[in-house]
N, CA and C atoms as a LAMMPS dump frame, in Angstrom:
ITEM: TIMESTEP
0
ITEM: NUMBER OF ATOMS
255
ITEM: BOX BOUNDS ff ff ff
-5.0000000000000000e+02 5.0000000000000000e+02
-5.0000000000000000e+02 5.0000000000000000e+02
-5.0000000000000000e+02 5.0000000000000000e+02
ITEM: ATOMS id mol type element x y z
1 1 1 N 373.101 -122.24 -128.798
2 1 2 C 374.364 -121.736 -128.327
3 1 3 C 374.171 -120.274 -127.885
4 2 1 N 375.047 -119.965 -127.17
5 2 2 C 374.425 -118.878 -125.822
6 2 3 C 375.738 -117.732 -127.245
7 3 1 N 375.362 -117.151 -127.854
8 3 2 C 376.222 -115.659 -128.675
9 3 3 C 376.131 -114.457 -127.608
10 4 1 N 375.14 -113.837 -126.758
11 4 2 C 375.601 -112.704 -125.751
12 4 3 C 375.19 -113.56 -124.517
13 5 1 N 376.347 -113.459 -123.741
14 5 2 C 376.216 -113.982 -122.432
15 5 3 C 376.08 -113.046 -121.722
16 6 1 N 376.285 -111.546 -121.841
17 6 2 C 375.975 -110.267 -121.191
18 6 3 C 374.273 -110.627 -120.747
19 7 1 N 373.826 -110.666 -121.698
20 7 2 C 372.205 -110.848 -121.781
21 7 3 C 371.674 -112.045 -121.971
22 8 1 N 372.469 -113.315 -122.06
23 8 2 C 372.104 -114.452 -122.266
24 8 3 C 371.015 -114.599 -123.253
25 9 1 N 371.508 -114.126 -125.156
26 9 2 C 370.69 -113.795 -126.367
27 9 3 C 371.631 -115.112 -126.803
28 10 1 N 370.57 -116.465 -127.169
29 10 2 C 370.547 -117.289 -127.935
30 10 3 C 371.694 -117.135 -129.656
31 11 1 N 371.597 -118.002 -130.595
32 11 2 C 371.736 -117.91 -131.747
33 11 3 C 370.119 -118.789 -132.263
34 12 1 N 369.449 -119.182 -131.66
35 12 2 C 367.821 -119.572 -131.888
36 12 3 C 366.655 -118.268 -131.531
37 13 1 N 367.3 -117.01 -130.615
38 13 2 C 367.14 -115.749 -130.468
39 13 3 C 367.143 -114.8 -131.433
40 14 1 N 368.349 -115.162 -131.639
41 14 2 C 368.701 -113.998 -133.014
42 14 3 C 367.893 -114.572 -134.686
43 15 1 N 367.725 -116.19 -134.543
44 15 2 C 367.446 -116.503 -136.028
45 15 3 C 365.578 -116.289 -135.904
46 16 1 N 365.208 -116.239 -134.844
47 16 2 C 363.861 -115.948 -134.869
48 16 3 C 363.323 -114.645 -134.618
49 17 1 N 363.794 -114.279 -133.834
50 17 2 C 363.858 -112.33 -134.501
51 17 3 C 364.094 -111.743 -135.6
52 18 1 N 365.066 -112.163 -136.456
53 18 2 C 365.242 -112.155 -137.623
54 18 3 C 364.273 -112.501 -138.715
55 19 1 N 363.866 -114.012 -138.32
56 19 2 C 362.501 -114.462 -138.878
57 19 3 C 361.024 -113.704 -138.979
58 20 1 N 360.796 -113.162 -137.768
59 20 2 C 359.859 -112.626 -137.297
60 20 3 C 360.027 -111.067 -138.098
61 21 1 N 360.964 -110.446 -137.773
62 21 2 C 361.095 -109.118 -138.555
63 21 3 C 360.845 -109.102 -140.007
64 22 1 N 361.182 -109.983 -140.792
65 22 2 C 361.572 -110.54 -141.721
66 22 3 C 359.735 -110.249 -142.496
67 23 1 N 358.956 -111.518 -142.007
68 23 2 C 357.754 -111.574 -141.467
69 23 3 C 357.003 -110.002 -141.866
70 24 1 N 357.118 -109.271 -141.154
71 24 2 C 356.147 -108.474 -140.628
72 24 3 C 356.481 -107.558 -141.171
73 25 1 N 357.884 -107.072 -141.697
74 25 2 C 358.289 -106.164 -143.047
75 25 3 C 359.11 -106.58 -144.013
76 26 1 N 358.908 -107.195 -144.958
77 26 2 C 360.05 -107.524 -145.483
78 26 3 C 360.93 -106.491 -146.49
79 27 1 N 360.783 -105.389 -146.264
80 27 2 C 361.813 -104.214 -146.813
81 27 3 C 362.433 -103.62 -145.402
82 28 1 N 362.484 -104.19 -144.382
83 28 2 C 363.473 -103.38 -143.102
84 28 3 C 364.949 -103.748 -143.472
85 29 1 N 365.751 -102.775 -142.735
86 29 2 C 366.718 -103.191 -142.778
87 29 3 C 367.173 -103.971 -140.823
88 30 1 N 367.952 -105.449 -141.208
89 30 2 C 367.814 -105.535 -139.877
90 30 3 C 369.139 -105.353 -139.432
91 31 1 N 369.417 -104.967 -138.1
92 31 2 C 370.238 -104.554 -137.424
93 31 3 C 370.565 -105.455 -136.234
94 32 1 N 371.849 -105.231 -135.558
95 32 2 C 372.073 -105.922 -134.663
96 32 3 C 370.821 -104.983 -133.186
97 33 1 N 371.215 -103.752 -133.373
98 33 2 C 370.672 -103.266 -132.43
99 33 3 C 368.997 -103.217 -132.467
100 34 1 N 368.063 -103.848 -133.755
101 34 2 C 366.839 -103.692 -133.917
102 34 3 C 366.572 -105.282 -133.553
103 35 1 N 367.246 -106.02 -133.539
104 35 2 C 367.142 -107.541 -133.125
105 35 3 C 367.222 -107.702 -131.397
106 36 1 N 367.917 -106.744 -130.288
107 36 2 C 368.316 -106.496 -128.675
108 36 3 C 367.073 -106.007 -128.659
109 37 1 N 366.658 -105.229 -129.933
110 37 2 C 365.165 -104.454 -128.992
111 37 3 C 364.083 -105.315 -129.374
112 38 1 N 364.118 -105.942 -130.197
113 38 2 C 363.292 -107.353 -130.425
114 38 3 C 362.796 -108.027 -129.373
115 39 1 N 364.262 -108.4 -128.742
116 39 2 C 364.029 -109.289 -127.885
117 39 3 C 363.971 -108.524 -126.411
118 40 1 N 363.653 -107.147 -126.5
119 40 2 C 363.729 -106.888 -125.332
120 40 3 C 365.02 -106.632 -124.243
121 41 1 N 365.485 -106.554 -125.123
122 41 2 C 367.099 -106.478 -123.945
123 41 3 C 368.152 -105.055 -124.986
124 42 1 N 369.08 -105.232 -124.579
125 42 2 C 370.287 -104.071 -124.594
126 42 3 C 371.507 -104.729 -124.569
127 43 1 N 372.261 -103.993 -125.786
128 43 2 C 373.644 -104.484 -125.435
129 43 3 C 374.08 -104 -124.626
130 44 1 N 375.666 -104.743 -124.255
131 44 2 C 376.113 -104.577 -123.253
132 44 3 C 377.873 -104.494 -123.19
133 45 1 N 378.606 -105.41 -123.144
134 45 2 C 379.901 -104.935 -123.535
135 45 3 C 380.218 -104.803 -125.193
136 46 1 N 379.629 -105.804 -126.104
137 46 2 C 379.99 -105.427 -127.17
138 46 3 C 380.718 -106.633 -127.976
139 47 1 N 381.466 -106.978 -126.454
140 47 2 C 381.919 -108.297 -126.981
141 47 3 C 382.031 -109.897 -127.927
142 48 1 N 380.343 -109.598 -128.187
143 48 2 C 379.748 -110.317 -128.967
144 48 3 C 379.63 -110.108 -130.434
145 49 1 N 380.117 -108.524 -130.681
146 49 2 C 379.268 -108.099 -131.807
147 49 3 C 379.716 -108.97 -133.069
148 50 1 N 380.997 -109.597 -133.2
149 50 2 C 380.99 -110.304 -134.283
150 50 3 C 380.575 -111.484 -134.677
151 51 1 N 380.149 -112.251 -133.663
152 51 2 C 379.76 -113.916 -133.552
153 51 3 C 378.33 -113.116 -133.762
154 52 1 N 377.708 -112.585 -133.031
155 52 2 C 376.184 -111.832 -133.126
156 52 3 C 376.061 -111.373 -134.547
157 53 1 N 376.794 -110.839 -135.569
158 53 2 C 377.006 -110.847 -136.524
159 53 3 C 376.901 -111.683 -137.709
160 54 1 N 377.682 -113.046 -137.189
161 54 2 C 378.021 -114.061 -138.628
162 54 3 C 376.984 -114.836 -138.163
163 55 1 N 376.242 -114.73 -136.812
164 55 2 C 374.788 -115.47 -136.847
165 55 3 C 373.836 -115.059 -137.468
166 56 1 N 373.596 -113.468 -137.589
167 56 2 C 372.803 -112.678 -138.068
168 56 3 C 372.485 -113.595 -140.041
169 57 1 N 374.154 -113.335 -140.411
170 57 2 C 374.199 -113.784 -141.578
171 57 3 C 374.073 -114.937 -142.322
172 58 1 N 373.876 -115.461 -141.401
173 58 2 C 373.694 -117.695 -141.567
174 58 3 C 372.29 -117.658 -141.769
175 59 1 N 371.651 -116.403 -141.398
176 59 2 C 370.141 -116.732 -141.837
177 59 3 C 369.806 -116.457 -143.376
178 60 1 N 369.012 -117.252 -143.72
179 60 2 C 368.165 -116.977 -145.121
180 60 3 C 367.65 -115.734 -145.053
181 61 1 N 367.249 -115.072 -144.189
182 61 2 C 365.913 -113.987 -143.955
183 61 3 C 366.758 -112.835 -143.963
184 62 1 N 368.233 -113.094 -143.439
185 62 2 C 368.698 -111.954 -143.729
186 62 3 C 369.824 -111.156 -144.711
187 63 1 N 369.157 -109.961 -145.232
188 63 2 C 369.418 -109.818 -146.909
189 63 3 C 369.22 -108.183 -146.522
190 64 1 N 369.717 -107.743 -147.285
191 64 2 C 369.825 -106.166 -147.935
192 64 3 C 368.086 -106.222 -148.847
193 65 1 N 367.525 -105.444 -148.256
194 65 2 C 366.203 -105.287 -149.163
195 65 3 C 366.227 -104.867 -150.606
196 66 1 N 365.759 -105.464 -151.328
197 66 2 C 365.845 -105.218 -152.681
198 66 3 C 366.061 -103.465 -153.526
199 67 1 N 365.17 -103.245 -153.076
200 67 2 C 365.025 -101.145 -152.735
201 67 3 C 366.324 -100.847 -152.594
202 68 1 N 367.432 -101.466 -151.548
203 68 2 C 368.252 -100.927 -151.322
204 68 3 C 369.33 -101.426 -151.66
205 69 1 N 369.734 -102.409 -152.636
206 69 2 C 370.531 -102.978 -153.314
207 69 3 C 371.218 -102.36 -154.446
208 70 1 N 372.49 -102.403 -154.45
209 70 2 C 373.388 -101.733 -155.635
210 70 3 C 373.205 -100.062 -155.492
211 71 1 N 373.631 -99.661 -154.304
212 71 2 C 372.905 -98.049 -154.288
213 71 3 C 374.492 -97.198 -154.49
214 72 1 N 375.464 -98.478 -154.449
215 72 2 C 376.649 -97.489 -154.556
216 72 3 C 377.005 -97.55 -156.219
217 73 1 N 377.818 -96.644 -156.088
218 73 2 C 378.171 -96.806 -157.502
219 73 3 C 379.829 -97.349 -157.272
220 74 1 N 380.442 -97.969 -158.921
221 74 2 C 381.468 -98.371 -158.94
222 74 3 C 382.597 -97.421 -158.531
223 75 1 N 383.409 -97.939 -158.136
224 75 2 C 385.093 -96.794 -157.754
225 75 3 C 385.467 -96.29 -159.425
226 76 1 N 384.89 -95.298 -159.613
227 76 2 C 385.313 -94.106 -160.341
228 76 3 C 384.297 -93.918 -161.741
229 77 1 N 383.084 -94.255 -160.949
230 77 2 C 381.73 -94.045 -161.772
231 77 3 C 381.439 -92.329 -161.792
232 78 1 N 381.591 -91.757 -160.658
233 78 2 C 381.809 -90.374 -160.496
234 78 3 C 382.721 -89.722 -161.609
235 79 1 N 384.171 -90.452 -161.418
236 79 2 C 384.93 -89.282 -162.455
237 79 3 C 384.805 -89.424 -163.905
238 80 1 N 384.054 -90.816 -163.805
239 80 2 C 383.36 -90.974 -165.84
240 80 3 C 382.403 -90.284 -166.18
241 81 1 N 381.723 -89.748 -164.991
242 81 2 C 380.399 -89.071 -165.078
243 81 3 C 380.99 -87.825 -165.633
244 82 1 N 381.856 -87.119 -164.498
245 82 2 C 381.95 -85.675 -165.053
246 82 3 C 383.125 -85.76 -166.27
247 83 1 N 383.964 -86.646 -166.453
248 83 2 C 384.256 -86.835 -168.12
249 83 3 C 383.368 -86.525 -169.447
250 84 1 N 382.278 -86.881 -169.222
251 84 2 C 381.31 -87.747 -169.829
252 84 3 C 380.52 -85.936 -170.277
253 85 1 N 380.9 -85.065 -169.332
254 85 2 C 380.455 -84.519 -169.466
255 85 3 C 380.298 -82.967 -169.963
């Protein structure tokens, strides 16, 4: 199924770029815009970005790298801190 018709970028485009990135680092973070340069192309109106999106996310491969998981803290971990203190 055709997700940017600006650039005519697949959803078999996006899941193998994804794959491939995936692949070759698996601590990147992937992006919509590191997946256009993947494949060699550029966005374009934009129009896509959310279907380009929930394809991104239908993949297995794509995940928040472990490294960078849980980096926020809870809503009002801050003001227990300086309680605390």
């Amino acid at each position: 199924m055709i997700i940017c018709h600006c650039t005519q970028v697949s959803d078999r485009d996006i899941m193998s770029a994804i794959d491939w990135m995936r692949a070759s680092d698996p601590d990147t973070i992937i992006t919509v815009g590191k997946i256009y340069h993947a494949l060699g192309k550029k966005a374009d109106c934009g129009g896509c970005v959310s279907l380009f999106v929930s394809t991104m996310r239908s993949n297995p491969n794509f995940k928040v790298p472990a490294v960078l998981q849980n980096l926020r803290e809870a809503p009002g971990a801050e003001a227990e801190k300086k309680a605390a203190r």
